[in-house]
C-alpha positions in Angstrom: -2.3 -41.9 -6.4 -2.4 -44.8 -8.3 -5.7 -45.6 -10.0 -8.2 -47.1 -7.8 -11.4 -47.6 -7.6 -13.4 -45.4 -5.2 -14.4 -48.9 -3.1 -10.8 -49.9 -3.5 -9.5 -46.8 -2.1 -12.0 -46.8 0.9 -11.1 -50.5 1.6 -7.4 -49.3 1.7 -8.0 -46.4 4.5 -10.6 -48.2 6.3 -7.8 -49.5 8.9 -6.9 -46.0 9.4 -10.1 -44.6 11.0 -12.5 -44.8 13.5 -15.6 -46.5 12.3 -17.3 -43.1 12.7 -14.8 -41.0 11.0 -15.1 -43.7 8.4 -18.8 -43.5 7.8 -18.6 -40.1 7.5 -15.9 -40.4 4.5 -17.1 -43.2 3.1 -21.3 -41.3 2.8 -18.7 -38.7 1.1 -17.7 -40.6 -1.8 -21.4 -42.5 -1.8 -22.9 -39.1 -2.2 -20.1 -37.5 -4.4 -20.9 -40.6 -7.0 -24.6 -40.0 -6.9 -24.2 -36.3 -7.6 -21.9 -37.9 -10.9 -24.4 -40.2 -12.2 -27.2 -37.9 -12.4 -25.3 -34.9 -14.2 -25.3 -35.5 -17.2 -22.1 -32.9 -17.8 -20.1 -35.6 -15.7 -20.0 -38.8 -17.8 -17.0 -40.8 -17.0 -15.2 -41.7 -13.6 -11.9 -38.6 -14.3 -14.2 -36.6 -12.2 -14.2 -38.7 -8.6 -10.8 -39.8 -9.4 -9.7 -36.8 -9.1 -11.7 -35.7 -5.8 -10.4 -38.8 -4.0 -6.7 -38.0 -5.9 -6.8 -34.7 -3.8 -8.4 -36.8 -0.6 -5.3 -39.2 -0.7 -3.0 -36.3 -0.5 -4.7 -35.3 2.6 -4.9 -38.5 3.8 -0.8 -39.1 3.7 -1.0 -35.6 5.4 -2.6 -37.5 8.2 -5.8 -35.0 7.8 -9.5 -35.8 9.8 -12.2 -37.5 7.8 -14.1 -33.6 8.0 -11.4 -32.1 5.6 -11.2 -35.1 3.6 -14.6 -35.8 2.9 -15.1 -32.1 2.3 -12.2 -32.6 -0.6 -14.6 -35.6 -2.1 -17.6 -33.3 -2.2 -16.3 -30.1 -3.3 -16.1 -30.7 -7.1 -19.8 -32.3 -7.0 -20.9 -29.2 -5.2 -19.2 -26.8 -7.8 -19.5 -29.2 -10.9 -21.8 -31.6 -10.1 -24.9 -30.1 -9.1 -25.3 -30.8 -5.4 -25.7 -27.8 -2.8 -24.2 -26.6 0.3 -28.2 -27.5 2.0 -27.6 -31.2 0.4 -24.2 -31.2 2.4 -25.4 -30.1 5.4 -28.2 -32.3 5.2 -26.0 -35.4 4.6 -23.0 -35.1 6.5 -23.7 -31.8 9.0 -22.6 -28.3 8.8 -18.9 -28.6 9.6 -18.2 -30.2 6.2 -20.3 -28.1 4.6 -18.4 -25.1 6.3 -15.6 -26.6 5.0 -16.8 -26.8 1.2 -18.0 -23.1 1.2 -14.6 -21.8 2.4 -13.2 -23.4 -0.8 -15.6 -21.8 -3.0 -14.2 -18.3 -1.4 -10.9 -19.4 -1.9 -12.0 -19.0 -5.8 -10.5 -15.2 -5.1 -6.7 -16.8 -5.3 -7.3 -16.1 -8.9 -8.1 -12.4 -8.3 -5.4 -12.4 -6.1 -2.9 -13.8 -8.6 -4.0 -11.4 -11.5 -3.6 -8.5 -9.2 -0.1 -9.2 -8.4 1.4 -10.8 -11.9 -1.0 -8.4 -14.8 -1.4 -5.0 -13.1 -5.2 -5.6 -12.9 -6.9 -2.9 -11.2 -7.3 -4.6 -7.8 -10.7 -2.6 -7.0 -12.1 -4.6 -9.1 -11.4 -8.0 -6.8 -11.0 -6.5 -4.0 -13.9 -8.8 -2.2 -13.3 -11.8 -3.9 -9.8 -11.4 -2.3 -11.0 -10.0 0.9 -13.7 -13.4 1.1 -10.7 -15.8 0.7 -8.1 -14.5 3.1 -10.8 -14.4 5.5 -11.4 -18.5 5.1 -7.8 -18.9 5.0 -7.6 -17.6 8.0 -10.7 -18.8 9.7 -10.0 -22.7 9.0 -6.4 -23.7 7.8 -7.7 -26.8 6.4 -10.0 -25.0 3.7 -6.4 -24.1 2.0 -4.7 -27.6 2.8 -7.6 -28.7 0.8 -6.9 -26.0 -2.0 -3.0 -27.0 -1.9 -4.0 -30.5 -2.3 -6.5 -29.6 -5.4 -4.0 -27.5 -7.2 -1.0 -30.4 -6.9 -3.6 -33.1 -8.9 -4.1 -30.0 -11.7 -1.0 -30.3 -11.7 0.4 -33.8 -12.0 -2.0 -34.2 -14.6 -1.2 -31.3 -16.7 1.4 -32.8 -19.0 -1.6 -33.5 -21.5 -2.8 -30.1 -21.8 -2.2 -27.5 -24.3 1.4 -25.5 -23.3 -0.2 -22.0 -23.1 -2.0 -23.5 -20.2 0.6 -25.4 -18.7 2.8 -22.7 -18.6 -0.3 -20.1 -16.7 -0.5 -23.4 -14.5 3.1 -23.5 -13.4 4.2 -19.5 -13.2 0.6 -19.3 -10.7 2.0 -22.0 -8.9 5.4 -20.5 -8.4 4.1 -17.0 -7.3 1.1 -18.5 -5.3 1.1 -21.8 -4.3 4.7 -22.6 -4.0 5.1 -19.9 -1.6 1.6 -20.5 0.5 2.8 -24.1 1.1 5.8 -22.6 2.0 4.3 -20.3 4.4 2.1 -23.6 6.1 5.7 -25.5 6.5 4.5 -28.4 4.2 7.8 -29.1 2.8 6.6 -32.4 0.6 3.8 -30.1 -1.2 5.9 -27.6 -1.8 9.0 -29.2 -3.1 6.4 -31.0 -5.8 4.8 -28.0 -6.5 7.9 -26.4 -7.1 9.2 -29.0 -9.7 6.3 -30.0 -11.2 6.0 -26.0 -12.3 9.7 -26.5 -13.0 9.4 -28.8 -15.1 6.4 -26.6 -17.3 8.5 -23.3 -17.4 11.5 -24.7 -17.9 11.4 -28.4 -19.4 14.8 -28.4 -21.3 16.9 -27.2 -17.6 14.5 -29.5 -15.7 15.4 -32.5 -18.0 19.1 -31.6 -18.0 19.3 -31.8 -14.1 17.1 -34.9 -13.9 19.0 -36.6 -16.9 22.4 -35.9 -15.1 20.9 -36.7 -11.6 20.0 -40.5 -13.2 23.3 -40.8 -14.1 25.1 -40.4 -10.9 22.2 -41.9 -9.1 24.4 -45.2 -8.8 27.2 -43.1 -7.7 25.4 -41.0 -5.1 23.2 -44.1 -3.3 26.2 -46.2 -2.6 27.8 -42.9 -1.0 24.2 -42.7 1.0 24.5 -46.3 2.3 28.7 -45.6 3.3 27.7 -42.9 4.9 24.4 -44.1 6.7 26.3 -47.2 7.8 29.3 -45.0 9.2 26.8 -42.7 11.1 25.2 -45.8 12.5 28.6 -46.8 14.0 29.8 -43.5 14.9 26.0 -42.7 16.9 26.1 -46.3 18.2 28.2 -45.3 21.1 25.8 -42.1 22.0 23.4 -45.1 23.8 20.5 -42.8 22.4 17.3 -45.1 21.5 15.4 -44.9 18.2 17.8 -43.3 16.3 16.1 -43.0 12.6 18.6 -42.2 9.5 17.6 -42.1 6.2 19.0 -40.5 2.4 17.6 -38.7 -0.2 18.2 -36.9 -3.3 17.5 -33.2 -3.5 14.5 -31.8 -5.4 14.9 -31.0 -9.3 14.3 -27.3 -8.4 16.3 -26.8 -4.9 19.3 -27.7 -6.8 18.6 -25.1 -9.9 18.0 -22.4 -7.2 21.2 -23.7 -5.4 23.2 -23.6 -9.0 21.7 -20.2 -9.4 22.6 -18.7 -6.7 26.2 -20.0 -6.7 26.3 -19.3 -10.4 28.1 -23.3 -11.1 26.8 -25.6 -13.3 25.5 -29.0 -12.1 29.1 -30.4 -11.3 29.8 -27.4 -8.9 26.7 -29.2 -6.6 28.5 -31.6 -4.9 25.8 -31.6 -2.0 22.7 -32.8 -3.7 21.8 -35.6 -1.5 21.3 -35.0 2.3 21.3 -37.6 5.0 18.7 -37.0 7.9 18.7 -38.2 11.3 15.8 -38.3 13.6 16.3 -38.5 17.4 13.8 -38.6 20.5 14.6 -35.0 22.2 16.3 -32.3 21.3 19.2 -32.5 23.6 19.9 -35.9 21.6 20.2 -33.1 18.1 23.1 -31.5 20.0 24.5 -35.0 21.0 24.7 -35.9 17.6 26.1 -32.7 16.3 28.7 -33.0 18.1 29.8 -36.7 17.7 29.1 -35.8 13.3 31.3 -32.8 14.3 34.3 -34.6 16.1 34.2 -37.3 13.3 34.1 -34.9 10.2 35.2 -31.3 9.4 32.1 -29.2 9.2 31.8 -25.8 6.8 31.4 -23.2 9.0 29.2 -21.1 6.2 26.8 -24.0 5.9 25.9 -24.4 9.5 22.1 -23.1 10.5 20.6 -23.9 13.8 17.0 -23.7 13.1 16.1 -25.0 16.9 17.7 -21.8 18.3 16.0 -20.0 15.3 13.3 -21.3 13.6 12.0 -20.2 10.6 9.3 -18.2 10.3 6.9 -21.2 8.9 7.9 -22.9 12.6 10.8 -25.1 10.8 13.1 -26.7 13.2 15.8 -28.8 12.5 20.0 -28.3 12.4 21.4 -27.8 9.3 25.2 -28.6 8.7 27.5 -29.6 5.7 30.7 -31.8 6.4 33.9 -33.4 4.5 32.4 -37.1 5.0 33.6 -40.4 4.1 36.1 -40.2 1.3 36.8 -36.5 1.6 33.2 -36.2 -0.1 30.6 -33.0 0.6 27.5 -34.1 2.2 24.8 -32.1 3.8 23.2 -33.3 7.0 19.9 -32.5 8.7 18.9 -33.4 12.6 15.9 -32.9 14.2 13.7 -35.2 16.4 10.7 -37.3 15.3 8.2 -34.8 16.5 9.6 -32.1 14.6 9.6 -34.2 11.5 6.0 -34.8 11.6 5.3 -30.8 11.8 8.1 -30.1 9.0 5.9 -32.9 6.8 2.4 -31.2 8.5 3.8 -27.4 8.9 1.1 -25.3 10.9 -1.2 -28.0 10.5 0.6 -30.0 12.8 -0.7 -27.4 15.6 -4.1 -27.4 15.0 -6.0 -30.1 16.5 -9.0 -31.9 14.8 -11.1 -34.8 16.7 -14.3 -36.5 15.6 -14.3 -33.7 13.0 -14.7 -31.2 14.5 -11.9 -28.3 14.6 -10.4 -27.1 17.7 -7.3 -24.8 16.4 -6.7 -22.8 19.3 -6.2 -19.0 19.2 -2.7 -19.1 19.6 -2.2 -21.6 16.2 -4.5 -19.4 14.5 -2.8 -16.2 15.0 0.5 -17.2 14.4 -1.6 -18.7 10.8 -3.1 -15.6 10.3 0.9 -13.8 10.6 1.9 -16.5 7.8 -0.8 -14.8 5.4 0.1 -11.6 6.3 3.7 -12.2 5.3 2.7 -14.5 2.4 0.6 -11.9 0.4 3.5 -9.4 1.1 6.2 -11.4 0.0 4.3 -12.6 -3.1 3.4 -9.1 -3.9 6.8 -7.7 -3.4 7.8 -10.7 -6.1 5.5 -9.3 -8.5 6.3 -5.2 -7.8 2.6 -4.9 -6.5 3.1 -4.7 -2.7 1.6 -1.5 -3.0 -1.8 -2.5 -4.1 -2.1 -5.5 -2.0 -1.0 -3.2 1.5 -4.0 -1.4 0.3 -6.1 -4.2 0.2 -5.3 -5.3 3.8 -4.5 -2.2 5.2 -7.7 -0.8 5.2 -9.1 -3.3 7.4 -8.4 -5.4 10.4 -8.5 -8.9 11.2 -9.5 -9.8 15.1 -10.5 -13.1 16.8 -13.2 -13.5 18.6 -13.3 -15.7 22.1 -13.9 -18.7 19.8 -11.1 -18.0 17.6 -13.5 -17.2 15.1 -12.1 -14.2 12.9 -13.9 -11.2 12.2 -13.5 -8.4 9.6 -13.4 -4.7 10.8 -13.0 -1.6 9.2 -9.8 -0.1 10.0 -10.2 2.2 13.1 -12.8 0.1 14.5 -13.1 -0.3 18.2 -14.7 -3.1 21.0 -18.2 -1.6 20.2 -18.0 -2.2 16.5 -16.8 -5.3 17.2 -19.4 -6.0 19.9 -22.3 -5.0 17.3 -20.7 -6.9 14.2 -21.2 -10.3 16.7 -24.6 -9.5 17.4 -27.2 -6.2 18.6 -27.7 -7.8 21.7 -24.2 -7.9 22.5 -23.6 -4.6 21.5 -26.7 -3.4 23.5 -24.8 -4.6 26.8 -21.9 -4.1 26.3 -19.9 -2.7 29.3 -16.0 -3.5 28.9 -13.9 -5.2 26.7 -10.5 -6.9 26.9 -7.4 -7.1 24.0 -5.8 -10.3 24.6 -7.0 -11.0 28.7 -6.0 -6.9 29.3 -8.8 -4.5 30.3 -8.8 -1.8 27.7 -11.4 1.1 27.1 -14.2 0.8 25.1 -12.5 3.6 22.5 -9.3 1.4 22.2 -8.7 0.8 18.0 -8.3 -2.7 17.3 -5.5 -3.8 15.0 -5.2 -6.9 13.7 -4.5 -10.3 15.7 -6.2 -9.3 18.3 -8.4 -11.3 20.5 -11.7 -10.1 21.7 -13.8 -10.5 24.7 -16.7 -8.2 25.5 -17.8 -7.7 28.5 -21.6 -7.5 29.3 -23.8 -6.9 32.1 -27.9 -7.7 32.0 -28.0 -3.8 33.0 -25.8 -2.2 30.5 -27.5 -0.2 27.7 -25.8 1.8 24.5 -24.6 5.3 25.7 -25.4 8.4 24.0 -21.8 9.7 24.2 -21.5 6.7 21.9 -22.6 8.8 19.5 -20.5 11.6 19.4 -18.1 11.2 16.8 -15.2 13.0 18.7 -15.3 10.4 21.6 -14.3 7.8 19.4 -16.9 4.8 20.5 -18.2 4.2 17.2 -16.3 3.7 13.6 -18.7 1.8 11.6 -22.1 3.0 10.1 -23.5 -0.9 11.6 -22.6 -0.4 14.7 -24.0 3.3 15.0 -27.6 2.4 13.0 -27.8 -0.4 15.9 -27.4 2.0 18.3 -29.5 5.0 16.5 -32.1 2.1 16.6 -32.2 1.4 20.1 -32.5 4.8 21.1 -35.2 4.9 18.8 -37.3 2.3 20.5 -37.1 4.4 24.0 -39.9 6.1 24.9 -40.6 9.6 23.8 -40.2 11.4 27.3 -37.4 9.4 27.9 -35.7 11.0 24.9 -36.7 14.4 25.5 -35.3 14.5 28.7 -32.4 13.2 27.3 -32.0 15.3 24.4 -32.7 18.4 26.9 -29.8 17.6 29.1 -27.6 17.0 26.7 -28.4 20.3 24.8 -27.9 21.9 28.2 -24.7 20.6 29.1 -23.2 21.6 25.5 -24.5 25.2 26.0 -23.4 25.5 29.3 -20.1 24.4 27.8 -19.7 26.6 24.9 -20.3 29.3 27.1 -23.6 29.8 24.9 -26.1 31.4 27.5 -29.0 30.9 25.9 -30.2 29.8 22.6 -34.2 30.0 20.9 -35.0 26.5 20.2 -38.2 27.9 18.1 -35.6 28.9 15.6 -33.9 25.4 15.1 -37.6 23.6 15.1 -38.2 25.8 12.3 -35.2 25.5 10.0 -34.8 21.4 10.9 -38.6 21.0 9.7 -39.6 19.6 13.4 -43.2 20.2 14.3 -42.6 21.0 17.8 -39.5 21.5 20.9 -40.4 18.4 22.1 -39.8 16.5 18.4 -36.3 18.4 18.1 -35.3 17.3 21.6 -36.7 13.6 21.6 -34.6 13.5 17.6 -31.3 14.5 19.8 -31.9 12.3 22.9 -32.5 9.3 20.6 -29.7 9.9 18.4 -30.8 10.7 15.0 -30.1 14.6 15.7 -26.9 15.7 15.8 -25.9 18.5 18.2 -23.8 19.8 15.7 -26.9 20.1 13.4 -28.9 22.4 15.7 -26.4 24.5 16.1 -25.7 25.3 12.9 -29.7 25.9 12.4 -28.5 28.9 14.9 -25.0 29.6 12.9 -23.1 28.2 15.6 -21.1 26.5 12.9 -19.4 23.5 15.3 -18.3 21.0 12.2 -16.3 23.5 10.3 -12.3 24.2 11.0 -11.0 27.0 12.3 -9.8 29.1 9.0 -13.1 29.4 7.7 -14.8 31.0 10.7 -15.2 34.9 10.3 -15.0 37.1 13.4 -15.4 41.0 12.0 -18.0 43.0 13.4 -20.1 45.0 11.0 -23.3 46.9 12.0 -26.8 45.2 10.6 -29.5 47.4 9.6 -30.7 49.4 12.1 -34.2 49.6 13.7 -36.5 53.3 14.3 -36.8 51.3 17.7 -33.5 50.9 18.4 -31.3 53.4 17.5 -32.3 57.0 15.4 -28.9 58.6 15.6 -27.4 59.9 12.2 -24.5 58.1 12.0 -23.5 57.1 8.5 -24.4 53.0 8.3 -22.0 52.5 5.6 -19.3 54.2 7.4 -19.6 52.3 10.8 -17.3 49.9 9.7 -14.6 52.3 9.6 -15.3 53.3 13.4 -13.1 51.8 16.3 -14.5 48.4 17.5 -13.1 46.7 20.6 -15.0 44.0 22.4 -15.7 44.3 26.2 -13.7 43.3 28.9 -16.7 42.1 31.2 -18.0 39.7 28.9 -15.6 39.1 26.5 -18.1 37.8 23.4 -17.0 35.9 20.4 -18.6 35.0 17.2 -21.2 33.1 17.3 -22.7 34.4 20.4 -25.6 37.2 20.2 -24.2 40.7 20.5 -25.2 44.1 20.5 -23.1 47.3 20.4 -22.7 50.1 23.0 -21.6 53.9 21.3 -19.2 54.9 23.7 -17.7 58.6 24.9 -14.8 58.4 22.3 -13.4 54.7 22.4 -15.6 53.8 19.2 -18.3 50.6 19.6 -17.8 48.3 22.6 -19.4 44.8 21.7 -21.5 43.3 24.8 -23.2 40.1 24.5 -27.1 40.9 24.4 -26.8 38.9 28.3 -24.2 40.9 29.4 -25.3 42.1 33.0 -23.0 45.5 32.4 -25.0 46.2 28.9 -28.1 45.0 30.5 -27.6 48.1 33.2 -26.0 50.4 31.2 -28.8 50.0 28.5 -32.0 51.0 31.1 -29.5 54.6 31.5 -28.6 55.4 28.0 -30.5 52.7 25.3 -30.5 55.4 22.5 -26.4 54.1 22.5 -27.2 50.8 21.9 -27.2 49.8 18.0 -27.5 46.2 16.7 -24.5 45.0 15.1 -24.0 41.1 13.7 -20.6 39.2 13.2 -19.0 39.5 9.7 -17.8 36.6 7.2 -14.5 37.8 6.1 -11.7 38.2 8.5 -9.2 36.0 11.1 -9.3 38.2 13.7 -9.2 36.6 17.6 -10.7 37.3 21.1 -9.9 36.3 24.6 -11.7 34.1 26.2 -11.6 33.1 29.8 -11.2 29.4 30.9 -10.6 27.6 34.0 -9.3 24.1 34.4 -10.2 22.1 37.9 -7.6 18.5 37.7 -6.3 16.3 40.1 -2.6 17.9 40.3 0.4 15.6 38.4 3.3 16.7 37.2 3.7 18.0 33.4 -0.3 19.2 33.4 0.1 22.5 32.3 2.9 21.3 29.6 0.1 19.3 28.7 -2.6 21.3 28.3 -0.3 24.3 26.4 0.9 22.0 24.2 -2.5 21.5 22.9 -2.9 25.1 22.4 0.3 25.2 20.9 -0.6 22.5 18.2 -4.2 24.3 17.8 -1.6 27.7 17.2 -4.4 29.2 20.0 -2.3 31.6 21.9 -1.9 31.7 25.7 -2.1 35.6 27.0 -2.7 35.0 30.6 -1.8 31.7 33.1 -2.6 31.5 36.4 -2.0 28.1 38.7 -3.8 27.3 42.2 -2.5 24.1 43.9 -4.3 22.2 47.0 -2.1 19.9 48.3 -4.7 18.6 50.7 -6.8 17.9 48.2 -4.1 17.0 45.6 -5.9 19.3 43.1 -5.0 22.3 40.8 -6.9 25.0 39.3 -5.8 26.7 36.4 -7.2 30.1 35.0 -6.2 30.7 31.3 -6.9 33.8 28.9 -6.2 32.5 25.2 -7.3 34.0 22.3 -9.9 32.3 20.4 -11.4 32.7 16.8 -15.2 31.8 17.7 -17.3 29.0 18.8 -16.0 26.1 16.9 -12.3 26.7 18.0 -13.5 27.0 21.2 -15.6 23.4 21.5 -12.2 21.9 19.7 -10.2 22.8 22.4 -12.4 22.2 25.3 -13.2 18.6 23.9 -9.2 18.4 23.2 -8.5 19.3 26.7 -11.3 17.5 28.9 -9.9 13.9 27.2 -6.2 14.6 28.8 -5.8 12.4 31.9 -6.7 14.0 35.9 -8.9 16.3 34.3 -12.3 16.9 36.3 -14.1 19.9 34.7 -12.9 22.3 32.0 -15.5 25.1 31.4 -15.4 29.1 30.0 -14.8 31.3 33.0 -17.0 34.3 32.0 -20.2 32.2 31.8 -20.3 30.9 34.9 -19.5 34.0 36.7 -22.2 35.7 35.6 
């Protein structure tokens, strides 16, 4: 920008606005040069200059007055001693929105040092997370950025060359490519030769020196050829045909004489012609009349319409033998799609009286440009692997606003629900994933838009605890919900709490349990204070169980199933068998109840068939033990071997086809064998009942599967047959 004045400058845009919109950028540079005159750090005028420098790039960008008064104000609130509270204040929160997403973009130079030093990236990891989240959240917050970085620039010729050169080679791995990414082809081809120029003055000043010298040469050619396209398109009748030459950037034709591996005279194409048109059946109505005039080169012909690229570039591409037998590249596309390939994304998000309204669409197709930007920049730099790591353990969702939000990876519609606020969380009833119903356990991935559904009668669910259900990921989200159970009355809770602790007994197949012996080990005063902790969510299940040794959280290989004697009782038994020597007796479980570690047991001397293992509830023992109790011994499970028992299930589902496959391939992945299978079908009913024997290591195993196998689809009820038949 040319040096002006800041009054000068505002009475050259003033046309341009709305008188509002004006206001509001000119209280901007009123307020920016009141913040100057009483720091006494900022003495001279370089300062604003170069605030309203990086506002006029905006400006010819055709920006709002939101973004480009948050570009005046930026360096006052980071230099100059004003606050985000004076912003807001002054000129309302959107600017000042605006002006704190720059200060997060700050992370850029984390992000840079990550991918060109080998910097440990834990170290930045949140100063990197904090920027790509306002990058993503408002596009204009790294227009701004773009537009900041390219006055650095222009005006880095007087700094030291160390600096320069860090200047240019962040520019070429960052910048470059982000401008890129946003489709803003006149930032980007600056950026790219104003770095250029820094790393590599003596090729830059070759190019430009021979470029001056055939600049005679090569804008006569232009105007031939302009003028011969203007007669040749004359007969198309097509209206507001625009064409227009230029010369090449510095740097597209060093990558071009790179990657052809000629010198400068091997580039005959370094001007192109464009021509703008009204629709894009008018492009193909040129093409073909440039076509029919002039040879085309097949290997130079890209039809971006049909393909754009992946920064939403459109255009047609081709190279022809023109006037004089002469190489000459030209580009058609229609005036709309000019004004996004000078605007890129921007173009797509709409701003009025300052306010943004980027719909969800634009922003995720942003949000995709970012993801592919810090790949590709990372993969230019060897580091892909770190920055995956940074994005990869987290996802990035919208909300109904198109606001984004950051989750943990893994995290579902509840986290999401509680991360937006408790009350939404608290009733929450549904959720959909882009306008599809999905289940409250779905995992979110990134890009995906969120709506939760609510009702005034919804309230949290205690399955919402249980880890294996897969509600809850985040330690937020489950401390909102431990809280709200919390604040339900005490009754309430231990009603709760009692029927839940029922319904996973009855499950396990454990008949009974004594609760005094869990109050005591868990440090709770009374029953009730143990069963109000577990209906109000700060108890686990699994944690009273293990206060019994009914060890749920532990996997299968280290659960130990042999049965040893424990010391014996003058009550109980008073034979003179050998204790130590028990062990080596033969020890079989009984068929009628079928017990397995970590149920209660007791053993049964028998007529020459060794020690038959009952459970202490078994009705058989029970009987048996009024006749002959002097046969009864107390025996405990060991800690040291693998050994399995059977265990009796039954499985009631509505009927579908591939069920059992299902439910054995389970129990094939668990490595749980299957020693009996029996199938009843009721085709009235459309239901099947399935009795399985499989051979189980103890309680834990057991839960596994049952939880495993209650979550496949058409089942009803899945429970251990044994236990409820007695």
């Amino acid at each position: 920008m040319e040096n002006l004045t800041p009054n000068t400058w505002l009475q050259k845009i003033h046309a341009e606005f709305p008188p509002a919109d004006y206001e509001t950028i000119k209280q901007a540079v009123l307020l920016a040069k009141l913040a100057g005159e009483n720091n006494s750090a900022i003495t001279d005028h370089s300062f604003l200059n170069q605030s309203l420098a990086t506002a006029e790039i905006l400006h010819q960008l055709n920006l709002d007055s939101t973004t480009i008064a948050a570009a005046i104000l930026y360096g006052s609130v980071q230099y100059g001693g004003l606050t985000i509270e004076d912003i807001t204040e002054h000129l309302g929160p959107q600017v000042a929105k605006l002006i704190h997403g720059i200060q997060q973009m700050a992370g850029i130079s984390e992000f840079y040092q990550v991918i060109s030093s080998g910097s440990n990236y834990h170290h930045n990891i949140n100063n990197i997370k904090k920027m790509f989240l306002a990058m993503v959240d408002d596009i204009r917050v790294v227009l701004i950025k773009l537009a900041e970085h390219l006055c650095v620039l222009r005006s880095a010729s007087i700094l030291p060359e160390k600096i320069k050169k860090q200047l240019a080679a962040e520019t070429m791995a960052i910048y470059a490519p982000l401008a890129n990414r946003l489709g803003i082809s006149q930032i980007k081809w600056e950026l790219e030769d104003l770095a250029f120029l820094y790393l590599e003055p003596e090729k830059y000043q070759k190019i430009a020196l021979t470029l001056e010298q055939r600049f005679p040469e090569c804008n006569q050619y232009i105007k031939e050829a302009i003028a011969s396209l203007q007669t040749l398109l004359s007969k198309t009748q097509i209206k507001d045909i625009l064409i227009t030459g230029r010369a090449k950037h510095i740097y597209s034709i060093y990558r071009k004489m790179e990657r052809k591996k000629v010198g400068l005279e091997g580039i005959y194409d370094v001007s192109a012609i464009r021509i703008f048109v009204p629709t894009i059946a008018d492009c193909y109505t040129v093409l073909s009349h440039v076509h029919a005039a002039w040879q085309y080169i097949p290997n130079e012909f890209d039809d971006y319409i049909v393909a754009p690229k992946s920064n939403r570039y459109r255009s047609i591409h081709t190279a022809v033998y023109g006037p004089k037998n002469r190489i000459i590249e030209i580009q058609i596309r229609t005036h709309n799609m000019h004004r996004e390939t000078e605007l890129g994304i921007a173009a797509h998000w709409v701003y009025k009286e300052g306010k943004q309204e980027a719909n969800y669409s634009a922003k995720l197709a942003w949000l995709r440009q970012l993801i592919d930007w810090q790949q590709e920049v990372a993969q230019s730099e060897k580091k892909l692997l770190d920055i995956q790591q940074i994005f990869n353990e987290h996802v990035y969702v919208f909300t109904t606003q198109s606001d984004i939000l950051e989750l943990p990876k893994g995290a579902t519609p509840v986290d999401f629900a509680y991360r937006v606020h408790s009350e939404l969380g608290h009733h929450c009833c549904g959720a959909k994933i882009n306008n599809n119903m999905v289940p409250l356990t779905y995992i979110l991935k990134t890009g995906d838009r969120v709506e939760i559904l609510t009702s005034r009668d919804a309230s949290p669910s205690r399955d919402w605890l249980i880890p294996s259900l897969g509600y809850l990921s985040t330690s937020h989200a489950r401390s909102k919900v431990l809280h709200w159970f919390k604040k339900q009355s005490q009754e309430y809770n231990i009603i709760q709490g009692q029927e839940l602790l029922n319904k996973e007994i009855q499950r396990l197949g454990l008949n009974k349990i004594d609760l005094k012996i869990a109050v005591n080990k868990l440090n709770f005063k009374t029953s009730d204070d143990l069963l109000a902790a577990l209906g109000g969510g700060s108890l686990k299940l699994s944690g009273i169980l293990n206060s019994l040794n009914i060890e749920l959280e532990k996997p299968a290989s280290e659960i130990t199933t042999e049965i040893v004697p424990t010391k014996l009782t003058k009550k109980n038994y008073t034979s003179d068998i050998n204790i130590q020597g028990v062990g080596n007796l033969l020890v079989h479980t009984a068929n009628c109840c079928k017990p397995i570690p970590g149920e209660e047991i007791i053993g049964y001397i028998t007529q020459g068939r060794g020690i038959s293992i009952h459970r202490t509830d078994c009705i058989n023992a029970l009987h048996i033990k009024k006749l002959y109790s002097e046969r009864f011994i107390t025996v405990a499970w060991g800690k040291n071997t693998e050994k399995k028992y059977p265990v009796d299930i039954d499985i009631i589902a509505f009927d579908r086809q591939e069920l059992v496959r299902d439910i054995t391939n389970i129990l094939a992945d668990e490595k749980i064998a299957v020693t009996g299978l029996e199938l009843v079908t009721n085709k009235k009913e459309n239901t099947a009942k399935i009795k399985m024997t499989i051979e189980i290591s103890g309680i834990n195993p057991l839960s596994s599967i049952l939880n495993k196998i209650s979550k496949l689809p058409n089942i009803i009820e899945i429970y251990r047959t044994d236990l409820r038949s007695t």
